[in-house]
TORMARSE-734641 format. One record per residue (C-alpha): residue number from 1; x, z, y. Coordinates in nm, 3 decimals. Layout:
! TORMARSE-734641
SITE   num        px        pz        py
SITE   NUM         X         Z         Y
...
//
This chain:
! TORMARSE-734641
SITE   num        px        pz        py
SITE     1   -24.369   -15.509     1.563
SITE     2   -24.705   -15.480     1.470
SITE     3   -24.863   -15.079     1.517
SITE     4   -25.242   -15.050     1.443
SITE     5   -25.301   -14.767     1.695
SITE     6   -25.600   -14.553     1.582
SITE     7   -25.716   -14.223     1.633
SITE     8   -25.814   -14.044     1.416
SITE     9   -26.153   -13.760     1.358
SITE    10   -26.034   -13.407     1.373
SITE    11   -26.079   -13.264     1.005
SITE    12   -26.408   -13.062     1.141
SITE    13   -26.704   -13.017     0.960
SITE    14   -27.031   -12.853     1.105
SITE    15   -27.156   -12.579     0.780
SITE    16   -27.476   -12.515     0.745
SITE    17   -27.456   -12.142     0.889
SITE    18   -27.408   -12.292     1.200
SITE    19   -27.000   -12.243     1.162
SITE    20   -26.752   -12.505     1.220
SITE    21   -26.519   -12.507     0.945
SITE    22   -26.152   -12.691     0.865
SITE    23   -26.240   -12.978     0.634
SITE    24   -26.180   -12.891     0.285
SITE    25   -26.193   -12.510     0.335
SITE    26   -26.387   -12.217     0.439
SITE    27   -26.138   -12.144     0.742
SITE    28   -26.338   -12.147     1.036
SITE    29   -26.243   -12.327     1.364
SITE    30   -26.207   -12.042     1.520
SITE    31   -25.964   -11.833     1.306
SITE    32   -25.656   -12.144     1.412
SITE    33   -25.784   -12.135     1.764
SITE    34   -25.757   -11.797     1.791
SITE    35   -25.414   -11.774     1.639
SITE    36   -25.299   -12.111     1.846
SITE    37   -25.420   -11.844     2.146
SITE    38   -25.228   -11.601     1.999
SITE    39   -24.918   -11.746     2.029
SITE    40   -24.874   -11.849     1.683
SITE    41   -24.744   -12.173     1.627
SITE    42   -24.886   -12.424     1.401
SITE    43   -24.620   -12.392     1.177
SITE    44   -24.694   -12.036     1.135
SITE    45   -25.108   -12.080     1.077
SITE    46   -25.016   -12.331     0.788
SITE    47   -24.797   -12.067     0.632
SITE    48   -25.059   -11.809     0.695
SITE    49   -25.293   -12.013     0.553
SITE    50   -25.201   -12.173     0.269
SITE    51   -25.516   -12.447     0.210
SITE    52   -25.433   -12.567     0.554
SITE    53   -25.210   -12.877     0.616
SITE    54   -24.917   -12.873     0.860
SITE    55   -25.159   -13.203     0.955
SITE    56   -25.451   -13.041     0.994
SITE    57   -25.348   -12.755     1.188
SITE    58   -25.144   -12.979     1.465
SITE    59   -25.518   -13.225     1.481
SITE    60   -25.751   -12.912     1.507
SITE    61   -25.538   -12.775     1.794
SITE    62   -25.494   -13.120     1.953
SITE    63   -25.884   -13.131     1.938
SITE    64   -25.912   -12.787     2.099
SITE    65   -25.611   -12.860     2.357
SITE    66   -25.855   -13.229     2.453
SITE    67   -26.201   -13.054     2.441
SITE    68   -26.135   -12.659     2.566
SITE    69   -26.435   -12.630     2.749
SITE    70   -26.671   -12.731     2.466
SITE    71   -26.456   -12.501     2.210
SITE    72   -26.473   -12.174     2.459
SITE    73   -26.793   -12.230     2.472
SITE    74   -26.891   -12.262     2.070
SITE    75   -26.622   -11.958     2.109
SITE    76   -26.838   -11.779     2.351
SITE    77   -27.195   -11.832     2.177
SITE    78   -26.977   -11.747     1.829
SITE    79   -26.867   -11.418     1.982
SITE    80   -27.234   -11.335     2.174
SITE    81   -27.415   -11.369     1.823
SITE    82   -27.186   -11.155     1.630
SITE    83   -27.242   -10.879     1.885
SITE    84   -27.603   -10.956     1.855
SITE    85   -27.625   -10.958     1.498
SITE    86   -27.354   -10.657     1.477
SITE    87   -27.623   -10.402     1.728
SITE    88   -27.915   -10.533     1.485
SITE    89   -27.727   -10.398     1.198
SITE    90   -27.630   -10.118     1.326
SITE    91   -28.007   -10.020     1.473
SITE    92   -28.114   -10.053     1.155
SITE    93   -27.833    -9.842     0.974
SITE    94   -27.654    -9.563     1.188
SITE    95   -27.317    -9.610     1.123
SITE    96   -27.233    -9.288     1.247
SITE    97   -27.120    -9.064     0.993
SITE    98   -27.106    -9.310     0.743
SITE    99   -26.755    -9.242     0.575
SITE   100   -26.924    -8.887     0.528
SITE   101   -27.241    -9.027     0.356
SITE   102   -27.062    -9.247     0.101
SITE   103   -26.789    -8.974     0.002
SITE   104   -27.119    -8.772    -0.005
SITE   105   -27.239    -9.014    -0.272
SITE   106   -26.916    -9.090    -0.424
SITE   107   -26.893    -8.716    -0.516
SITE   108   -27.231    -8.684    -0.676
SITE   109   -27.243    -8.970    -0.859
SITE   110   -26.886    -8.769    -1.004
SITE   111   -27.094    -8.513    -1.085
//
């Protein structure tokens, strides 16, 4: 029996906003780790989303399951500059009382 044993790349791509997405789609890596985390099964992240193959879901958690401590870290520095980029927005624009400013608006503009 003849079996050409080869591994294959995990269907990752590196965007250009810095985000590394499943091949073919906008899904970021994170969103399957974080379900696989979860307790979701890959099964269940195919079905929940529907541009990702049973395939691809089982290689991008058998790439996080053979390279955790690279992942939590992208995971980490993912997390630490959406805080970061969440308490520059929010310097800029209070957000407090901001359901009552846009009602506010919502009702004059009804005016």
């Amino acid at each position: 029996m003849n079996l050409r044993v080869q591994a294959d790349p995990p269907p990752l791509y590196d965007a250009n906003d810095r985000v590394v997405r499943i091949s073919g789609t906008r899904i970021p890596l994170e969103r399957v780790v974080r379900a696989f985390l979860a307790g979701s099964t890959p099964e269940q992240i195919a079905q929940d989303y529907d541009v990702l193959s049973i395939e691809d879901v089982y290689a991008v958690v058998n790439y996080y399951l053979h390279h955790r401590p690279e992942v939590d870290a992208y995971l980490a520095e993912a997390e630490h500059d959406a805080a970061r980029i969440r308490d520059e927005i929010e310097e800029r624009h209070d957000p407090a009382g901001i359901r009552a400013r846009l009602l506010a608006r919502r009702s004059a503009k009804a005016e």
